[in-house]
MARBA-184741 format. One record per residue (C-alpha): x, y, z; residue in one letter. Coordinates in steps of 0.05 Angstrom, whole numbers. Last residue first. Layout:
BEGIN
[r [X,Y,Z],a]
...
END
This chain:
BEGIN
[r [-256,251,-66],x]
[r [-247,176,-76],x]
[r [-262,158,-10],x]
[r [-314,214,9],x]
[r [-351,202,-53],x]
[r [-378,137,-38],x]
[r [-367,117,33],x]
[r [-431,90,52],x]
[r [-435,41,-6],x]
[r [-358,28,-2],x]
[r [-377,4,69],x]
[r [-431,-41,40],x]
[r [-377,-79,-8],x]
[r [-332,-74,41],x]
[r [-378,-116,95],x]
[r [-402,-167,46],x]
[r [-336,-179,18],x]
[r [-312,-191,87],x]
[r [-368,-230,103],x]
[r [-357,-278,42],x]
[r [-284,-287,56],x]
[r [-307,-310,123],x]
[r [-348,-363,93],x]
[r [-298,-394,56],x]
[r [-323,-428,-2],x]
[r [-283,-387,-58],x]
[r [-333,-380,-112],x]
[r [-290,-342,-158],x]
[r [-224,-316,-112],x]
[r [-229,-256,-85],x]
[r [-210,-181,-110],x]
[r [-237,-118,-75],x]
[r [-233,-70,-131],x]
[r [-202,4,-150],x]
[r [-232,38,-205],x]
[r [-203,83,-263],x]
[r [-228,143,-289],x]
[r [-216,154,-361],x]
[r [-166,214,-371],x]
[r [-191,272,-391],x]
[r [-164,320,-334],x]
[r [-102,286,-322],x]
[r [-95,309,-243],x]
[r [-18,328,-227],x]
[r [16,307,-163],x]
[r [75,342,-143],x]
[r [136,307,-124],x]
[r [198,332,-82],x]
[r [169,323,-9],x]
[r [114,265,-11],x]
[r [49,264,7],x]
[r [23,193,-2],x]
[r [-34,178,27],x]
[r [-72,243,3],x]
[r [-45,241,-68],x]
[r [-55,172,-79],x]
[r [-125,189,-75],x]
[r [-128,217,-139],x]
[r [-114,149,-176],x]
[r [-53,132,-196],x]
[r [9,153,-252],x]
[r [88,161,-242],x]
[r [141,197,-266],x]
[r [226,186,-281],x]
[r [289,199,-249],x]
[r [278,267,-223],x]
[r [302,248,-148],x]
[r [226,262,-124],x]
[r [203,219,-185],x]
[r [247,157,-165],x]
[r [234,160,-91],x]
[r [156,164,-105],x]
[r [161,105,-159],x]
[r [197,69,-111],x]
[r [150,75,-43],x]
[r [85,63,-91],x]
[r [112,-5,-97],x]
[r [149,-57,-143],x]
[r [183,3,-190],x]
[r [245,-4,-235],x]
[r [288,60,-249],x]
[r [315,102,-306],x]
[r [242,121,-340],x]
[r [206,106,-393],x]
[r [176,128,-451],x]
[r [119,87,-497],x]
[r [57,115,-463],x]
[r [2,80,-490],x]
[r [-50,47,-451],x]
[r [-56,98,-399],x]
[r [18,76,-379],x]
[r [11,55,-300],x]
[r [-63,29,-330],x]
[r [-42,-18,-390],x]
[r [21,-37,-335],x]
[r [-35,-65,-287],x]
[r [-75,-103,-339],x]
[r [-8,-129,-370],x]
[r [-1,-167,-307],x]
[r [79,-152,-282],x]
[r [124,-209,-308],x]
[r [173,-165,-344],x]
[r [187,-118,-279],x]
[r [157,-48,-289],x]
[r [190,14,-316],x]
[r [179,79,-278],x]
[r [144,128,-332],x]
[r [183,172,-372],x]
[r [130,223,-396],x]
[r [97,210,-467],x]
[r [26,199,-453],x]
[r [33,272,-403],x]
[r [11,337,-443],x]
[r [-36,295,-489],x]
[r [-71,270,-433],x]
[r [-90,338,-414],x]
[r [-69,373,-351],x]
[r [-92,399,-285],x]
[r [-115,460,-263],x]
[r [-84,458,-188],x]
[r [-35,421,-197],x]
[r [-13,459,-266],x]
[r [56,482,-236],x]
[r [84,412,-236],x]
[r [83,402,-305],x]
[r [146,445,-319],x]
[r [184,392,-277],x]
[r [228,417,-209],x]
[r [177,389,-166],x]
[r [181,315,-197],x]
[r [118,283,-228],x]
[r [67,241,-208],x]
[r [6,238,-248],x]
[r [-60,237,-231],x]
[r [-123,196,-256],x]
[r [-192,213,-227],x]
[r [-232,162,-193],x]
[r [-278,104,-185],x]
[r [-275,68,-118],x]
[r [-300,-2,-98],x]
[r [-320,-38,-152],x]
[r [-324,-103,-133],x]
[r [-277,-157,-169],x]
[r [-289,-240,-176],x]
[r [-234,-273,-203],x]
[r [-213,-334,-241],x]
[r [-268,-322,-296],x]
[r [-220,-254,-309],x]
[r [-234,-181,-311],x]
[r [-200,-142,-254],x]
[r [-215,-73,-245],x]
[r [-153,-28,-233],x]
[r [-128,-22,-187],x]
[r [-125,-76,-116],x]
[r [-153,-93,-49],x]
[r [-140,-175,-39],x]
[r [-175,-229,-17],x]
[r [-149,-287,13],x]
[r [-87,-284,-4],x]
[r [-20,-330,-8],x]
[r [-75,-379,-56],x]
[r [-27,-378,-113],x]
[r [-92,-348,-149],x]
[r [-100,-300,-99],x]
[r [-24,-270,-93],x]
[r [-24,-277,-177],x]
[r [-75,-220,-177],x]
[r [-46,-155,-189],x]
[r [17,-185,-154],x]
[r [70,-155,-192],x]
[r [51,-86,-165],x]
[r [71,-96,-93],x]
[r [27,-129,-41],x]
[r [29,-125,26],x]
[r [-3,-169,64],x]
[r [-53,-164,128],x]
[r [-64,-215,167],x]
[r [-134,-217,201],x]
[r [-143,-266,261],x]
[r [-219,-297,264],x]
[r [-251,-296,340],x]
[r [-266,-218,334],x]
[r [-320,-234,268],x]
[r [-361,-170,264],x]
[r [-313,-130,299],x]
[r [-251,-147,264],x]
[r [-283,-142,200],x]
[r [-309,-74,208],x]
[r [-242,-60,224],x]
[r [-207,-88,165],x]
[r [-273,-51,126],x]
[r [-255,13,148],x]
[r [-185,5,130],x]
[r [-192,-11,63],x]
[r [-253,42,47],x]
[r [-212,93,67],x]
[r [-170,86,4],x]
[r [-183,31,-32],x]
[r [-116,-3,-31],x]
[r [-63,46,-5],x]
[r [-4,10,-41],x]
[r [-31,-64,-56],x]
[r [-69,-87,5],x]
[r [-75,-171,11],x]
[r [-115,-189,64],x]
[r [-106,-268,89],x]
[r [-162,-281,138],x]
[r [-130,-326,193],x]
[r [-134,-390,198],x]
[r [-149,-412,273],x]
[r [-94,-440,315],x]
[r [-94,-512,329],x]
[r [-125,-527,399],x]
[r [-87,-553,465],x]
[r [-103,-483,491],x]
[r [-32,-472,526],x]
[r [0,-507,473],x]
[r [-24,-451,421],x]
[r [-11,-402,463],x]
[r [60,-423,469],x]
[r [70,-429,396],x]
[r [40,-367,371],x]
[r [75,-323,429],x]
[r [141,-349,399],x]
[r [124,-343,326],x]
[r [114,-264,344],x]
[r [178,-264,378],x]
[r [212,-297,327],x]
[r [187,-248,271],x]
[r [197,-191,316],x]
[r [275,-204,324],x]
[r [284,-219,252],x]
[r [253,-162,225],x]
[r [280,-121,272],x]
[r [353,-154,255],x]
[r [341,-140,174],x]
[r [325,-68,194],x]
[r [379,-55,247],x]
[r [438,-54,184],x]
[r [404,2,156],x]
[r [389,45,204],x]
[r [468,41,229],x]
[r [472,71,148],x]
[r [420,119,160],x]
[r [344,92,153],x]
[r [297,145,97],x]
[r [247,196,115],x]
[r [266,257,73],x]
[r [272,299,109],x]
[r [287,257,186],x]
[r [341,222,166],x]
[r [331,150,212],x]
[r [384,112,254],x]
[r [419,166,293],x]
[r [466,142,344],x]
[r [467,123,413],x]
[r [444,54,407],x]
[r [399,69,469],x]
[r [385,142,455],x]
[r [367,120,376],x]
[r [317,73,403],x]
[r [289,120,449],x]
[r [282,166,391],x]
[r [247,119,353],x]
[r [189,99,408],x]
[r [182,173,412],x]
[r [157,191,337],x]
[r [115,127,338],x]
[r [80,148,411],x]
[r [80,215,373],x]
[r [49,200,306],x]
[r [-3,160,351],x]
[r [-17,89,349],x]
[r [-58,38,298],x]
[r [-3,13,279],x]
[r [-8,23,199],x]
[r [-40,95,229],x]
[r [27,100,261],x]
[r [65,79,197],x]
[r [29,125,156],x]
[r [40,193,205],x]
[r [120,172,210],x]
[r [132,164,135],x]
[r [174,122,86],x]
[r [129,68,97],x]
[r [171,12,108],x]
[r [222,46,147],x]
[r [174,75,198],x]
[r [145,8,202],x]
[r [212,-16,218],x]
[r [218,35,266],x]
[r [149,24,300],x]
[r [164,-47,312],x]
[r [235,-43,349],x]
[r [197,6,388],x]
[r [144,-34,404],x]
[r [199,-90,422],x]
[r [233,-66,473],x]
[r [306,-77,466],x]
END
């Protein structure tokens, strides 16, 4: 099995979407789109439901072996280069993205990053919505692109988006025909909101609820993936900020903005004084790139 293709499926899988997981890869919707096909021609059966996106039951069963398979490849080529320099591998720059992090601020700055500093390897990790900002203080991050604004002497936060809230609701709801106009928080503090795992942050689960929402919904939610499953099969709503909208188009929920709800920022999260100098020109770099940016990433 070639292993590109092995790679775009999962990623395919992951995402829920062929367009995200081929800007994930930096490849084209196509090259993704075709690297899956050949995959099904050579097991000769269908591994991936096309509307929604979502692995059949052979699709299933080839996740946990991708995973496998590219994890021991990817440890393979790390070893052997390795010996073949006689040098320890550089650290790499730990970047922690929960959901779509700061919209196109996040990957801009990767880039940037990659260019300024091409010697440094950049792992990128996902985060789900426990890890508000346990993945930095465990030190499994090195910084980390997160909602909302962190306050805490353990963390430093820059502002890197401000936006309007939305909520996520399901097609068939009586909300979903004010898209365009929008609603009032009064219209949506009481919808039944995904429930969170117990040790989520309470700052993160003050902003999924606006503070005060008491209702909630059938199903648990770790990632923007579940609450977007959930709502599309009716089983409950979901909150974010307006971007969310563009990254995640999703058939069977409608995104609603809350007209007078308090924007809400998302932040690039490090570590207080954190020596590590390429931590530093990482911030530097996103901190500029938000600069530039501005309204076209939280449009």
């Amino acid at each position: 099995m070639d292993l590109r293709r092995l790679s775009s499926f999962l990623a395919v899988v992951e995402e829920g979407h062929f367009g995200r997981a081929a800007a994930r890869l930096f490849l084209s919707p196509a090259a993704v789109t075709g690297h899956v096909q050949q995959l099904e021609r050579e097991f000769g059966t269908l591994l991936l439901e096309r509307s929604p996106v979502a692995p059949t039951a052979a699709g299933r069963r080839l996740v946990s072996h991708a995973r496998t398979l590219l994890a021991a490849a990817n440890a393979a080529m790390d070893d052997v280069a390795d010996a073949a320099q006689g040098t320890a591998p550089a650290r790499p720059l730990r970047v922690g993205v929960m959901g779509h992090g700061s919209a196109e601020v996040t990957p801009a700055a990767i880039s940037a990053f990659r260019r300024a500093r091409p010697d440094v390897p950049v792992s990128l990790v996902q985060l789900t919505f426990t890890e508000h900002c346990s993945a930095l203080r465990e030190d499994r991050v090195d910084v980390a692109f997160v909602r909302p604004l962190v306050r805490s002497a353990e963390i430093e936060a820059d502002v890197l988006t401000t936006e309007q809230r939305i909520v996520a609701v399901p097609s068939a709801s009586s909300l979903a025909d004010a898209a365009h106009e929008g609603v009032r928080m009064a219209d949506v503090i009481d919808l039944p909101y995904l429930r969170l795992p117990s040790h989520t942050p309470q700052p993160f689960a003050d902003y999924l609820y606006f503070n005060e929402g008491q209702r909630r919904g059938f199903d648990y939610a770790l990632t923007p993936q579940d609450v977007l499953t959930s709502v599309a099969a009716g089983r409950g709503a979901g909150s974010g900020l307006k971007s969310f909208a563009r990254y995640y188009p999703w058939p069977g929920a409608v995104f609603v903005p809350v007209l007078d709800a308090p924007w809400a920022q998302s932040v690039l999260a490090t570590r207080a004084g954190d020596p590590n100098p390429e931590v530093r020109i990482f911030r530097a770099l996103t901190v500029a790139l938000a600069r530039e940016l501005g309204p076209a990433a939280a449009r």
